[in-house]
C-alpha positions in Angstrom: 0.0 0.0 0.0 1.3 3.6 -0.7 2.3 6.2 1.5 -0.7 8.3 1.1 2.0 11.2 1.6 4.8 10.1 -0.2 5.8 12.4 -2.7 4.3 12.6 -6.2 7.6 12.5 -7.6 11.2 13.3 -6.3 11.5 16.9 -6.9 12.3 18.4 -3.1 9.1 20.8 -3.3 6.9 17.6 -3.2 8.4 16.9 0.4 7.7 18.5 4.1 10.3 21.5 4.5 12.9 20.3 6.8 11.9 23.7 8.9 8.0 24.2 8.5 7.4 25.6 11.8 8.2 29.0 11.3 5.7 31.3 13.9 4.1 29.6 17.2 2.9 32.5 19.6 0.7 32.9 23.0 0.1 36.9 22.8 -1.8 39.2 24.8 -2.2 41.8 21.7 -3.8 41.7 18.6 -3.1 39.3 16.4 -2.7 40.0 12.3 -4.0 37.8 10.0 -1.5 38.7 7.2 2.0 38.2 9.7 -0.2 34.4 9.3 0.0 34.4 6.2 3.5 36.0 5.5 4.9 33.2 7.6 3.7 30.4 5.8 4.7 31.6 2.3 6.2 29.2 0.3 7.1 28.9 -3.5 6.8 24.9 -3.6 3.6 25.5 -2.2 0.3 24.4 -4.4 -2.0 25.1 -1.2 -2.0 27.0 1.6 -5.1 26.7 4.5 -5.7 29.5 7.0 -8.3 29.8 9.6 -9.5 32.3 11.3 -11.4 31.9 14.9 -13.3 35.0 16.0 -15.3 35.7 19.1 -18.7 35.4 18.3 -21.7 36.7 20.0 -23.5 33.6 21.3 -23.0 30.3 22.9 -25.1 27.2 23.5 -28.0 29.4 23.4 -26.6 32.2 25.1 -25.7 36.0 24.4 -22.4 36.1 25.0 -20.7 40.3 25.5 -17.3 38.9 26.2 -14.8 36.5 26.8 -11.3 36.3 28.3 -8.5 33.7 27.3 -6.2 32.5 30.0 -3.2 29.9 29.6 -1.0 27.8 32.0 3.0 29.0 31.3 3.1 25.1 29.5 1.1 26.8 26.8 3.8 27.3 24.4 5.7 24.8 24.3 2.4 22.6 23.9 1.6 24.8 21.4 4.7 23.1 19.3 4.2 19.9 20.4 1.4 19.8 18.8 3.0 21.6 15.9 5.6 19.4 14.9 3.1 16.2 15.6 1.2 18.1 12.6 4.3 18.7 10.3 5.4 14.7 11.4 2.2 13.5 10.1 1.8 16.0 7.4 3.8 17.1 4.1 4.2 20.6 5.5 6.2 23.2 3.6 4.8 25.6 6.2 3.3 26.5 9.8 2.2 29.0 11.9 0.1 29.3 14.9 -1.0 32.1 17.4 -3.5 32.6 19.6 -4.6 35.5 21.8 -4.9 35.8 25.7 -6.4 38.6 27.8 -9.8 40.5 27.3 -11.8 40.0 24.2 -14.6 41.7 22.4 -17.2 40.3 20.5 -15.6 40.4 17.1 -12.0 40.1 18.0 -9.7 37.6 16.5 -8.5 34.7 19.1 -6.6 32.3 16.9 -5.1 32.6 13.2 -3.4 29.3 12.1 -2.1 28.4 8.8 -0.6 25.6 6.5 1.3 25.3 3.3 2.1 22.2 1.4 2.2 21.2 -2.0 -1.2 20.2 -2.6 -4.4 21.7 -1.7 -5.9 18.4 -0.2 -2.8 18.1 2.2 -3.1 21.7 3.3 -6.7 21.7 4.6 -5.9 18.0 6.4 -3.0 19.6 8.0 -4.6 22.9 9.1 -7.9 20.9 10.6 -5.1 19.0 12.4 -3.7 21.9 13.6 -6.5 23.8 15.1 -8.4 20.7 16.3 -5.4 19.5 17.9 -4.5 23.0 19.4 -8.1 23.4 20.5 -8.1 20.1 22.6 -4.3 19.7 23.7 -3.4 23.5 24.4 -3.7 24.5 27.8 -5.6 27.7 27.1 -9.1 28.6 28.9 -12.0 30.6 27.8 -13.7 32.5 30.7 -17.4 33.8 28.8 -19.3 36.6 30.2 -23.2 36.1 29.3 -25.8 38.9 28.6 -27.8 37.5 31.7 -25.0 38.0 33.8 -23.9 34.8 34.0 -20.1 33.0 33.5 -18.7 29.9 32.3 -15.2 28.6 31.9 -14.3 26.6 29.0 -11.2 24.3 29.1 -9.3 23.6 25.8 -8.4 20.5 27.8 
């Protein structure tokens, strides 16, 4: 049975970069969608994936006016484990991942992540990967503030 990510043929731009993980970040400032991007630029790259996760204004049938994201000091450097289990499992030209902490608005961008690799197909496996992995294995906490006054906290794991 074939590798299902061996490379098409054996020009190096079919292969994982041997350095795809080029931004990881925990920041309590804005984050930019297009530093993202920037990062995960790559010429032997047929597809790049980037998603976006806003806060949004509701939650299990709630009005929610705001959240705040807190994250154990481990944060980081789970933040690349779970990285470089992407890029080991992935043909990744490519990565970058950053996610916000501190006071957030309705509106406000929380996580940007982003993948390039030389097909498209391989590029959106790898970034649902990334953020579903990041999501459930990242020690980073959601505190939501509801319209009715009441609070929840969310654990990413």
């Amino acid at each position: 049975m074939a590798d299902k990510h061996a490379p098409v043929s054996d020009h190096p731009g079919e292969r994982a970069s041997d350095d795809p993980v080029k931004l990881l970040a925990i920041r309590d400032t804005p984050l930019s969608v297009d530093e993202v991007l920037r990062a995960v630029g790559d010429d032997a790259a047929g597809g790049t994936t980037l998603f976006v996760g806003t806060v949004r204004n509701h939650d299990g049938g709630a009005d929610v006016d705001a959240l705040g994201y807190s994250c154990h000091p481990s944060a980081e450097a789970e933040l690349r484990r779970v990285a470089e289990k992407v890029v080991a499992n992935h043909p990744v030209r490519a990565l970058a991942a950053v996610h916000r902490v501190g006071d957030l608005r309705v509106g406000d961008i929380a996580v940007v992540v982003a993948v390039s690799c030389p097909h498209r197909g391989d590029a959106f496996e790898a970034c649902r990967r990334l953020i579903d992995d990041l999501k459930h294995e990242v020690p980073i906490w959601k505190h939501q503030k509801f319209s009715d006054g009441t609070e929840e906290w969310v654990g990413a794991c």
